[in-house]
C-alpha positions, -999 to 999 in steps of 0.1 A, spaced: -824 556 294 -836 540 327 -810 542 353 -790 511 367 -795 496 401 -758 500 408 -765 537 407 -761 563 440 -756 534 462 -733 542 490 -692 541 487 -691 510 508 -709 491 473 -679 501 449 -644 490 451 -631 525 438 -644 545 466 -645 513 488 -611 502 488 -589 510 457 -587 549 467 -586 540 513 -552 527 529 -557 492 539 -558 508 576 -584 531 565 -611 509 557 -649 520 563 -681 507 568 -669 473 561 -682 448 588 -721 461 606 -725 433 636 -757 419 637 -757 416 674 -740 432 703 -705 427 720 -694 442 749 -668 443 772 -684 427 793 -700 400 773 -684 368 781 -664 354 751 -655 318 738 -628 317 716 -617 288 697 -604 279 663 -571 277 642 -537 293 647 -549 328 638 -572 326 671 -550 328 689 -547 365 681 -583 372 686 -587 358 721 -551 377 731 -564 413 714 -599 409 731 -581 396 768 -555 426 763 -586 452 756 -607 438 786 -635 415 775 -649 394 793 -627 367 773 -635 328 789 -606 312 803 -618 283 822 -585 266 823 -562 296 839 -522 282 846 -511 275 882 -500 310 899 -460 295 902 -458 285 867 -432 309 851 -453 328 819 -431 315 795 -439 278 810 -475 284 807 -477 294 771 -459 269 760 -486 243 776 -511 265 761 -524 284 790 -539 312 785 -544 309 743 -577 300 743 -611 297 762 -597 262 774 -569 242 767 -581 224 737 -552 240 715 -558 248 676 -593 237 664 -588 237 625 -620 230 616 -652 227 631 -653 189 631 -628 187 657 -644 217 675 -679 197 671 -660 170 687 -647 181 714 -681 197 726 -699 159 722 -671 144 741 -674 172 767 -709 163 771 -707 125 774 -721 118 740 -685 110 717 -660 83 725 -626 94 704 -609 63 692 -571 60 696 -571 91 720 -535 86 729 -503 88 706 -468 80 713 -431 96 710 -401 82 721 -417 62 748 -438 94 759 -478 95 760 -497 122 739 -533 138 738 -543 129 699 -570 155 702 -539 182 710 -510 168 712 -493 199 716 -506 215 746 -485 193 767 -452 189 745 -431 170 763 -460 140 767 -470 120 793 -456 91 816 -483 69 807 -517 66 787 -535 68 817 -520 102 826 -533 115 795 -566 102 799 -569 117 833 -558 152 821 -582 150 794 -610 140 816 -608 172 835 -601 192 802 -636 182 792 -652 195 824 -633 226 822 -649 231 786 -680 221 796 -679 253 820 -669 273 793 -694 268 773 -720 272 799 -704 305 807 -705 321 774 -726 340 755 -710 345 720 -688 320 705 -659 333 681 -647 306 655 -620 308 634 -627 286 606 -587 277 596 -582 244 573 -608 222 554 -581 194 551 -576 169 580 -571 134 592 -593 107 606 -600 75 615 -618 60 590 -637 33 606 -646 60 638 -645 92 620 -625 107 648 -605 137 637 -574 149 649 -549 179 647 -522 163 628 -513 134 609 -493 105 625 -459 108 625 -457 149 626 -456 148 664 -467 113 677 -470 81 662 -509 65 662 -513 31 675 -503 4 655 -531 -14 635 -553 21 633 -561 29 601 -556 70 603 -565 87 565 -563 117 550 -600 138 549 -609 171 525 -640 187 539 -659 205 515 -684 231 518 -718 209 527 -692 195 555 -684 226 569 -722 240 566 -734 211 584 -709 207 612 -713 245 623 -749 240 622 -748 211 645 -722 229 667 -750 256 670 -779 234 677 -752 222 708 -750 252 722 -782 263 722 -790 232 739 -772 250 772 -780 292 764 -808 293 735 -800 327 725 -762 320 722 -746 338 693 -720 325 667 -695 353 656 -674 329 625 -641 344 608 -617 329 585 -582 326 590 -563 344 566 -531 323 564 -526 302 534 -517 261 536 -484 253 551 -485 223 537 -510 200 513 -514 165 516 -539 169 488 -519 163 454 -524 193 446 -503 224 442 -499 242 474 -513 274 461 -546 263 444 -555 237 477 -550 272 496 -573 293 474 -595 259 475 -593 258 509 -608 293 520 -629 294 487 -650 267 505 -645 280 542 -655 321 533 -684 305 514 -693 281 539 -697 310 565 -718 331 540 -741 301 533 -746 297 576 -749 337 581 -775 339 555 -798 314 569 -797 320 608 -793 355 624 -777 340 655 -746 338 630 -719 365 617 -691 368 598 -663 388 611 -639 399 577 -606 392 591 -590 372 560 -604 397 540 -582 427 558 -556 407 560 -551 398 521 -570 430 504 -547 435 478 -542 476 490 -520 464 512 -497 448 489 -489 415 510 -478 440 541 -499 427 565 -481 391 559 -449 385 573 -419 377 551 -433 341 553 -462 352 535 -487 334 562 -483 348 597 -504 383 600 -478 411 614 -489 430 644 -499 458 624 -525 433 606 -536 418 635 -538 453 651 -558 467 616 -582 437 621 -591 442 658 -594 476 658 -622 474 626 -637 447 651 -638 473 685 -645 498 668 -678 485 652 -686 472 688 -687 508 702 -653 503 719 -629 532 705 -592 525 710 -589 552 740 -615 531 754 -601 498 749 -595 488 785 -617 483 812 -607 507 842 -615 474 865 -595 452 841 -561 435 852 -531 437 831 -526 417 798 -515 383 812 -476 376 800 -486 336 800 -509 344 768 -477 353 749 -448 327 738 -409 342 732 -417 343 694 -395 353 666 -410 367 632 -419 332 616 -431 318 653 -455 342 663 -484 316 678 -478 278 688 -495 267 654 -487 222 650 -498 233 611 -462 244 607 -446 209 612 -466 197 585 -434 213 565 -402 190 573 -384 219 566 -399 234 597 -399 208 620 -383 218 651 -369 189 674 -392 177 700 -386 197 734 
């Protein structure tokens, strides 16, 4: 009998030997990069909530991590992390998909005109495109126009600055305007209202959506650095919420189904792409839901921590090795005072009523 092509291949190839028989912190072999990162390779981070703990884990072990927006020296930590200082490559807050991240890089470069940039609450002025980053709003529209005018610049530095991209694909539903096609973060009326008389409507993007968008957001950047690389990830945190009729569980399996398959379909075709597993450490089933908080969607530290170190350590940097000997301290204003079910500045969560915290 002739033997089988799943014969003496490696232990990485079966799930006994793979991951069955390894403690979920003992994982092997399990992600080869395609190109190099180093420390001193300078970083763009963007994406969803769970981001926010890349671009903190890589700042904290001294890469080169872009932050083009830095807070003003007398703003008190706690102040600036709560106006988003310090969370990402540039003050654009949580990108949840990248249609929004696709965007903000046109607008950045003069080429998109968002429609109905500016929400209101209780008389105050909000940035549509990330209403969050400054939560207590603005005196008037034009305020918010002028802050997002040198936002854009600021991004536009970024992305000249950097080298490798990291994008953490996080939702495929979202809102838009349907006669623009503008995206947003939120829906109307989870932090601001939309103008009257827009016409804002619920969007599922499906997998051709997602292929297409990161494709384009490629062909941007390498319109600034050709040989700029894409590192993609998927967020491991189920739905919060579903505005899809569906049941919350199945438009969350639906959800990353199409986002892990979207990011397989891109790193196939174009070596300038990879895929970093982080939802898949975070929700192997040997770890028996431990690396979830009891809210079942925020990572713990000790996920977060499993997933980075896999990450370092596949880059050459071991963890006695973490820190650049030239590299300043972690910066305080990256973190927020967080309690277990709070641990990043995530607008996803008010999507639940239940969750809703009163605007500051």
């Amino acid at each position: 009998m002739a033997g089988s092509p799943y014969d003496g291949l490696p232990d990485r190839a079966y799930w006994r030997t793979a991951v069955a028989s390894r403690g979920p912190g003992r994982l092997r072999d399990l992600y080869r990069p395609r190109f190099a990162i180093g420390r001193d390779t300078p970083i763009f981070t963007a994406g969803s909530c769970f981001a926010q703990h890349v671009h903190r884990a890589l700042k904290d072990a001294g890469f080169a991590v872009i932050e083009a927006e830095p807070a003003p020296s007398a703003v008190d930590p706690a102040v600036a992390a709560r106006f988003f200082y310090g969370t990402f490559s540039a003050r654009y807050g949580n990108l949840y998909n990248p249609r929004q991240f696709l965007q903000l890089l046109r607008e950045a470069a003069g080429d998109h005109s968002p429609a109905h940039p500016v929400w209101t609450r209780d008389g105050r002025f909000l940035d549509a495109l990330r209403p969050n980053v400054d939560p207590d709003g603005h005196a008037s529209a034009q305020s918010v126009l002028l802050s997002r005018r040198d936002h854009l610049s600021a991004v536009l530095d970024a992305v000249m600055e950097a080298r490798v991209v990291i994008f953490t694909l996080g939702l495929t539903e979202t809102w838009h305007d349907r006669a623009s096609g503008t995206v947003y973060p939120t829906a109307p009326g989870v932090i601001a209202d939309a103008p009257e008389g827009s016409d804002i409507g619920f969007l599922s993007l499906g997998h051709d959506a997602i292929v297409s968008d990161v494709r384009a957001i490629l062909e941007m950047l390498r319109s600034i650095t050709p040989d700029i690389k894409l590192l993609l990830t998927v967020a491991p945190g189920p739905l919060v919420a579903t505005a899809s009729d569906a049941h919350v569980l199945p438009a969350s399996t639906a959800c990353k189904a199409i986002l892990r398959a979207a990011a397989a379909t891109l790193t196939e075709a174009d070596p300038a792409i990879d895929y970093f597993p982080s939802y898949e450490i975070i929700t192997n089933p040997a770890a028996k839901g431990a690396f979830f908080q009891p809210n079942l969607r925020h990572p713990t530290p000790k996920g977060v921590s499993v997933v980075m170190k896999q990450f370092m350590g596949a880059h050459g940097v071991t963890e006695a090795l973490a820190r650049r000997p030239d590299a300043p301290p972690p910066d305080t204003a990256t973190l927020r005072p967080a309690d277990e079910d709070n641990p990043v500045i995530c607008e996803e969560m008010m999507n639940d009523p239940s969750l809703r915290e009163a605007p500051p």
